[in-house]
Phi, psi and omega in degrees: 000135202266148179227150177236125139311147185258161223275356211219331165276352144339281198291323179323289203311320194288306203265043182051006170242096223274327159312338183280330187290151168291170161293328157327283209290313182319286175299007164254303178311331198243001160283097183313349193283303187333149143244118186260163185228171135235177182291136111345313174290337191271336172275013189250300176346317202260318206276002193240316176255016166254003152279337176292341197073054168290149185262349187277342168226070190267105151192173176296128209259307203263008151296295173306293166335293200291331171296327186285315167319310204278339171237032158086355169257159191276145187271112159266121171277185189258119175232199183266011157269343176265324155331311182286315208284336168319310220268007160290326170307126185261173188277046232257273180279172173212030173283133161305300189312284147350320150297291205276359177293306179306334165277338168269314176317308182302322178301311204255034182056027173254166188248102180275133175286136189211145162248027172267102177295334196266017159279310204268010157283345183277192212245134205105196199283075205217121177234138121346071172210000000 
């Protein structure tokens, strides 16, 4: 199953705190059958609230791309077919980021991983855990 993670099991997975993950998401993630991804958007996410000095997204946006890059998940950028795909979107959530993860998951047939219970209201390839 192709899975695009969301910006906050990211940063768990990357920094090891693996406790923080559900058991789900651990065994979807650490399943070798998975091809796993991230956004662009969630490193544009992180170099934008780990500047503010959020303590919740304290890492290196180009340390993480590169570790993530270095173990194997695919970088999705963001493109103006996933951009167009926002205003398809009803209004359920009203985080940007978080909006275009769901549109690049329905454009590129992948399954956003999400712990946002009001992400896993919309309707498509979004599982919850």
């Amino acid at each position: 199953m192709k899975l695009l993670l969301d910006t906050h099991l990211l940063l768990w997975t990357a920094q090891g705190a693996e406790h923080r993950l559900s058991s789900d998401a651990r065994a979807l993630i650490s399943d070798e059958a998975n091809e796993l991804s991230f956004s662009a958007a969630s490193i544009w996410e992180i170099a934008i609230k780990s500047g503010l000095g959020r303590p919740d997204f304290n890492a290196d946006p180009h340390l993480l791309r590169r570790a993530l890059l270095d173990n194997d998940y695919l970088e999705i950028p963001v493109t103006s077919a996933h951009a167009a795909a926002v205003a398809l979107l009803p209004p359920i959530h009203k985080d940007a980021i978080d909006r275009i993860l769901v549109a690049q998951a329905a454009t590129e047939g992948v399954t956003l991983l999400t712990t946002d219970s009001a992400i896993a209201g919309y309707a498509g390839p979004i599982r919850a855990v």
